[in-house]
N, C-alpha and C positions, 0 to 999 in steps of 0.2 A: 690490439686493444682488448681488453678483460673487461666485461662488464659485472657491475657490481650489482650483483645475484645473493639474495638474502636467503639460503637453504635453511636455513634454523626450523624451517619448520615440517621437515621431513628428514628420514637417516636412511644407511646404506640400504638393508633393508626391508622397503619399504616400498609399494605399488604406487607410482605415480601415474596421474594421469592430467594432462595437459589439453586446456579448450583452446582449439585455435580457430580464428577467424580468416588468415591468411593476410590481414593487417601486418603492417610492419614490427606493430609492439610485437604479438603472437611469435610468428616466425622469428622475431631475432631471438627470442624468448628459445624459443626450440632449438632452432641452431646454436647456441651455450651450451643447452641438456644436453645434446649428441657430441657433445666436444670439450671441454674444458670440465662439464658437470657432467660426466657418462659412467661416473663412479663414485657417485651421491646417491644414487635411486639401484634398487634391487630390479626393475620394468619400467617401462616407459609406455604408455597409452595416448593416445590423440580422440578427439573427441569435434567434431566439424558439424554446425547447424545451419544446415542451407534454411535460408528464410524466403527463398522464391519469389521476393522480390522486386531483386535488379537483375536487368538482363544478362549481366556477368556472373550472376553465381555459379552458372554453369560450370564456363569457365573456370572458375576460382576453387570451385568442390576437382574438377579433373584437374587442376595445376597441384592440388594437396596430396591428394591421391599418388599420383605419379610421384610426390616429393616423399612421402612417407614410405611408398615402394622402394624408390632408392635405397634410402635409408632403414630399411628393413625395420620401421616403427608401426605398432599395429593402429589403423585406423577406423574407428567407426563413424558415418553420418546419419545425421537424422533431419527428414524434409516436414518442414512446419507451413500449412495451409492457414496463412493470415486474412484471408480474401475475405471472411464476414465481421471481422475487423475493421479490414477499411472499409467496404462497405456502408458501414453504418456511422464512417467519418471520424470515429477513438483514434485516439494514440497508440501506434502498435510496440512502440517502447516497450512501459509495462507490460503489456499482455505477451512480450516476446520474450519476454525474461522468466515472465512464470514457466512458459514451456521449456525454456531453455533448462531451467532448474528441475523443472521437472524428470526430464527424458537426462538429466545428470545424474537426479538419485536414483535411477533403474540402471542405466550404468555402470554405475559405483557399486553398485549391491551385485548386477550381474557378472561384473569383472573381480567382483571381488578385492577391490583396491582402496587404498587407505587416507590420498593425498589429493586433490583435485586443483589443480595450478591453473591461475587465471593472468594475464599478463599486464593490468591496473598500473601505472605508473604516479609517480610523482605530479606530473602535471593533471594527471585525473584526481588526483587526491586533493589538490590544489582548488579545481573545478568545483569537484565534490563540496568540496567546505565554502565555496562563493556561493553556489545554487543555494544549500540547505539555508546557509545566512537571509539571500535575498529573498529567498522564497517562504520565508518564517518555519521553516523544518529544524529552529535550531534547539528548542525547550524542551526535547523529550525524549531526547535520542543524542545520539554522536553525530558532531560534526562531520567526521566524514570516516572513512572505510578503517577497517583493521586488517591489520598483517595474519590473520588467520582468526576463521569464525567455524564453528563446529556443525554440521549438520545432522540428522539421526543419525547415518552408518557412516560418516568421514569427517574429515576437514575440508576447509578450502583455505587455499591459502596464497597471499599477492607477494612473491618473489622480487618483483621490482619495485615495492611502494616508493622504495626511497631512491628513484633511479630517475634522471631529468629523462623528459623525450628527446634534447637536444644528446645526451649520451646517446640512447637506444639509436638513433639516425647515425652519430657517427660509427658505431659499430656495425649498422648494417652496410654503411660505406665502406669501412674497411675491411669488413669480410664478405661483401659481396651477396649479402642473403637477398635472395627471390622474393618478392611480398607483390601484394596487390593492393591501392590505395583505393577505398571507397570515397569514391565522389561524394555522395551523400552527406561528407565530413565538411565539405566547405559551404551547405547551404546553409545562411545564420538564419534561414525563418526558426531553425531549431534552438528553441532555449539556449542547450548546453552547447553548441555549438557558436553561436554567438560569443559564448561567455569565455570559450576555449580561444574562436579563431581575433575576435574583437575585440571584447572590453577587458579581460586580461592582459593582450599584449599591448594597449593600450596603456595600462596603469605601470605597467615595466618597462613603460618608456622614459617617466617619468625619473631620471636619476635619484630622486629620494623616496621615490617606491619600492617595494618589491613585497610581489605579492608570496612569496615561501612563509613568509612571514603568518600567514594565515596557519600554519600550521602550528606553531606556534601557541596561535589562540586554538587551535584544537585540542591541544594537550594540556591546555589549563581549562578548559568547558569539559573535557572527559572526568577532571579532578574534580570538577563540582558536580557532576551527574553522578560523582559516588554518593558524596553528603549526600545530596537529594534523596539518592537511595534510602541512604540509613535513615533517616528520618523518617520516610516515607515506611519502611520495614517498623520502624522504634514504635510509630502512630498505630499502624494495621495490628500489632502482636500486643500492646496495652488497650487503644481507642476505642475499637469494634468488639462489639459483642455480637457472639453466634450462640443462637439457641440451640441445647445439644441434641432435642430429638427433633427438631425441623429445621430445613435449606432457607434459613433467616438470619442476614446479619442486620444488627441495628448501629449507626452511627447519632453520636449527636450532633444536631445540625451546626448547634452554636461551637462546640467543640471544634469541628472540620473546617467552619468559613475564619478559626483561627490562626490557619497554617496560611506558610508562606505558599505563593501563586504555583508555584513551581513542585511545590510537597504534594499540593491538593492533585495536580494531575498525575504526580506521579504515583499517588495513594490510589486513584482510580484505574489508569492502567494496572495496575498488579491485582487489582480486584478482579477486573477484566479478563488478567489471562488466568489467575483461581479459577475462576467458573466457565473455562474457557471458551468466554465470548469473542469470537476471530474476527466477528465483522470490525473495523477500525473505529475509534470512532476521533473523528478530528477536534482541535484545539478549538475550533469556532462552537462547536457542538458544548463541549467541555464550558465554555464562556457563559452560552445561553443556560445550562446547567446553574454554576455560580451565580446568575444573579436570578433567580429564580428562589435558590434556596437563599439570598439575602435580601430577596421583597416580603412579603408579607401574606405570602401563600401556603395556608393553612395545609390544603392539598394539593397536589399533582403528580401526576403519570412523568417522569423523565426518560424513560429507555424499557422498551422491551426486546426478548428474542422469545422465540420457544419454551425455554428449559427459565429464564429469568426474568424476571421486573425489576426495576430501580424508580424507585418515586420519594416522593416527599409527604411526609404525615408527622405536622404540628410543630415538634421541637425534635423528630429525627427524620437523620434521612436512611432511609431501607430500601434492603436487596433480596427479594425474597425469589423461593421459586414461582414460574409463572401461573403453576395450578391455581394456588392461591387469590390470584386475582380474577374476576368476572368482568368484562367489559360488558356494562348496563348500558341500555338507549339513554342517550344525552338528548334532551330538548334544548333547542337554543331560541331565545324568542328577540335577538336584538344582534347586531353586529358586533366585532371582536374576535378574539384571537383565541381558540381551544385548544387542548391537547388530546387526543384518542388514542390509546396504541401509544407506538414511538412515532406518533406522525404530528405535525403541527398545522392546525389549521385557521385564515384568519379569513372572515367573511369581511369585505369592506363595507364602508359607511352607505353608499350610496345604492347597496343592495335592496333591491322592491320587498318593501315593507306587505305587498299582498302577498309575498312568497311564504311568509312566518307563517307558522312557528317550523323551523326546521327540525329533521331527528338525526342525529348519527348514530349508528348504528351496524354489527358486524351484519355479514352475508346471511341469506335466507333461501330455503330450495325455493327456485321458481323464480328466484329475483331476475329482471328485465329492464334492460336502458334504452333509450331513443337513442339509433346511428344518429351521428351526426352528418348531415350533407346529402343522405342516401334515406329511400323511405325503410321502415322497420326495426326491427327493434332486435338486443342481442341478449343473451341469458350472459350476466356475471359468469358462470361457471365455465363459458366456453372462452370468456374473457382473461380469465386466468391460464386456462389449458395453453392459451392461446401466446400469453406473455412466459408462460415455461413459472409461474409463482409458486414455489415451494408449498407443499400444504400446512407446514408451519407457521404459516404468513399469511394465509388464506383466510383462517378465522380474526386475525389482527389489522384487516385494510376497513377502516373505515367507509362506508359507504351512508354517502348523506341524501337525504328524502326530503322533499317540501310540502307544502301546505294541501298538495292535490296528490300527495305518494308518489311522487315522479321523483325516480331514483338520478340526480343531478351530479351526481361526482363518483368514482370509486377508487380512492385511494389515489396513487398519480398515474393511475394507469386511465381515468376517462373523465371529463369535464364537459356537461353541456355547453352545446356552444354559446346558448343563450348567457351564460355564467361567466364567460372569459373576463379576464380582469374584475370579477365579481367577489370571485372564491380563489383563496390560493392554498394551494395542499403541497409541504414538503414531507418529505422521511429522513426524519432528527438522525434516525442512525447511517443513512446512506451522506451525509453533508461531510 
């Protein structure tokens, strides 16, 4: 059996380099390169991330080793220390895949190679486009993965997008390929593993299902994410004005809440990566945004970072740099809902009216809070040290004072205890 291997996206050549997990996708993936495809690629690289930890990786890093030896393939691994990860109970998904990508682009540059081969199938593409659906990931992006994405110095690129897992299994049957199957794949507390091992083969039982068909709607949703685009490009290069000797663009407000749902975010992200603001900032964030600038608020603070502001002023809405603005002491004498910073704050109703008038206000040398639980007191500034808060961010955490200067909140990093369910402090751009 020949499995159906999409090379297009690499020639003779050309420095590949292949991430194996020692999963079955991986390995059968490898076993094709050394054999039917050993004269498609100019090099061959392997590339192995022990994540330390299931007790087999051991194993699994010495079974590659010895297989890449055989096979005279150069191998390098790289060992990833996840432990203050879990620790602190995250998800080490994400945060496993930044490293993974990371210790790929120092790789790639150090080997000097041109191709980066990941072994993604058909049924992860499939996956892919259920999760983003269910999970409202589907407005602002691609459904699910591409057949090769460009990084700064390479490609990468999914060889078997369009390959069933029930092929890849038959072929590692018929040719015998070594693999190691991670347990971990069957436990469905995992989102995507649910969706792979349950509710997917669940709906393809159904004779007039079939879930391939989501693909389908992938390639008419990537059709509309173009439109979207242009409109959103056609808005930003006529709509916006930028003043040419200051870091100010002006939009009109009435102008911008005229586009479709779908323009407006996508006018914003491209603003976003201009000035490139890298923190994310989610679709619910985006929401509170929109209706803000369609009540009746003359001003407001919507998003800061360091180098930017975005706010609201009368009948536009503005992006300016963040010198520009001065966070002033805010007096609040009544409960309700403020903005400071990019932070949002809503004192509730039943807050002690002897506590008024409240001040917010940024950090001050000397500033001092009551521990909570413990006697004494701690300086803000060991408080930050303490949470690793960029000094960017330092001058922009609100810290709110009551009626006796008793410093009661600072930002979400500290809330008297006496305040719990009193005061609630998020950070618009972390949501």
């Amino acid at each position: 059996m020949k499995l159906d291997v999409n090379t297009k996206g690499w020639t003779k050549d050309k420095h590949i380099v292949l991430a194996v997990s020692t999963g079955v996708d991986s390995m059968v993936l490898l076993h094709e390169l050394i054999t039917s495809l050993k004269h498609s690629y100019s090099k061959l690289t392997c590339l192995h991330v022990n994540h330390n930890i299931r007790p087999i990786a051991k194993q699994e890093e010495a079974f590659l080793k010895q297989y890449c030896e055989e096979h005279e393939i150069e191998l390098y691994v790289k060992h990833l220390d996840l432990s203050a990860v879990i620790e602190k109970g995250n998800s080490i998904e994400n945060e496993a895949r930044i490293a993974r990508y990371q210790w790929f682009d120092l790789m790639m540059e150090e080997l000097n190679a041109d191709v980066l081969l990941t072994a993604h199938h058909q049924d992860d593409q499939i996956e892919t486009i259920f999760y983003r659906l269910m999970t409202g990931r589907s407005s602002r992006s691609s459904l699910g993965m591409s057949y090769q994405m460009t990084r700064e110095q390479y490609h990468v690129c999914k060889p078997l997008l369009t390959t069933t897992k029930s092929d890849i299994r038959e072929y590692q049957i018929t040719h015998d390929v070594p693999y190691y199957e991670d347990e971990t794949n069957a436990q469905n507390h995992y989102v995507r593993n649910d969706i792979r091992n349950r509710i997917l083969p669940s709906i393809n039982k159904n004779k007039h299902l079939d879930t391939a068909q989501l693909i389908k709607l992938k390639d008419w949703h990537d059709e509309q994410l173009e439109v979207i685009d242009k409109e959103a490009i056609e808005f930003i290069n006529h709509a916006i004005d930028k003043h040419p000797d200051t870091c100010h663009y002006q939009i009109s407000r009435l102008q911008f809440l005229n586009l479709r749902y779908s323009v407006k975010m996508a006018v914003l992200d491209k603003i976003c990566e201009k000035l490139q603001i890298t923190r994310p900032i989610t679709e619910k964030t985006y929401n509170e945004w929109f209706q803000k600038l369609e009540g009746n608020l003359t001003q407001c603070t919507l998003y800061t970072t360091d180098k930017w502001i975005i706010h609201i002023a009368y009948d536009k809405f503005i992006i300016m740099a963040n010198y520009d603005v001065r966070y002033s002491p805010t007096k609040i004498t009544h409960p309700g809902t403020y903005n400071y910073s990019h932070y949002h704050i809503d004192i509730k109703d039943d807050f002690p009216t002897e506590d008024f008038p409240l001040v917010i206000r940024t950090r001050r040398d000397g500033d001092k809070f009551k521990l909570n639980g413990v006697k004494g007191h701690k300086k803000i500034s060991r408080l930050l040290i303490d949470y690793k808060i960029v000094h960017s961010e330092r001058d922009q955490l609100p810290v709110i004072v009551n009626v006796k200067n008793e410093i009661i909140a600072v930002g979400t990093l500290y809330l008297q205890n006496k305040y719990n369910q009193l005061i609630f402090i998020r950070d618009m751009g972390e949501e």
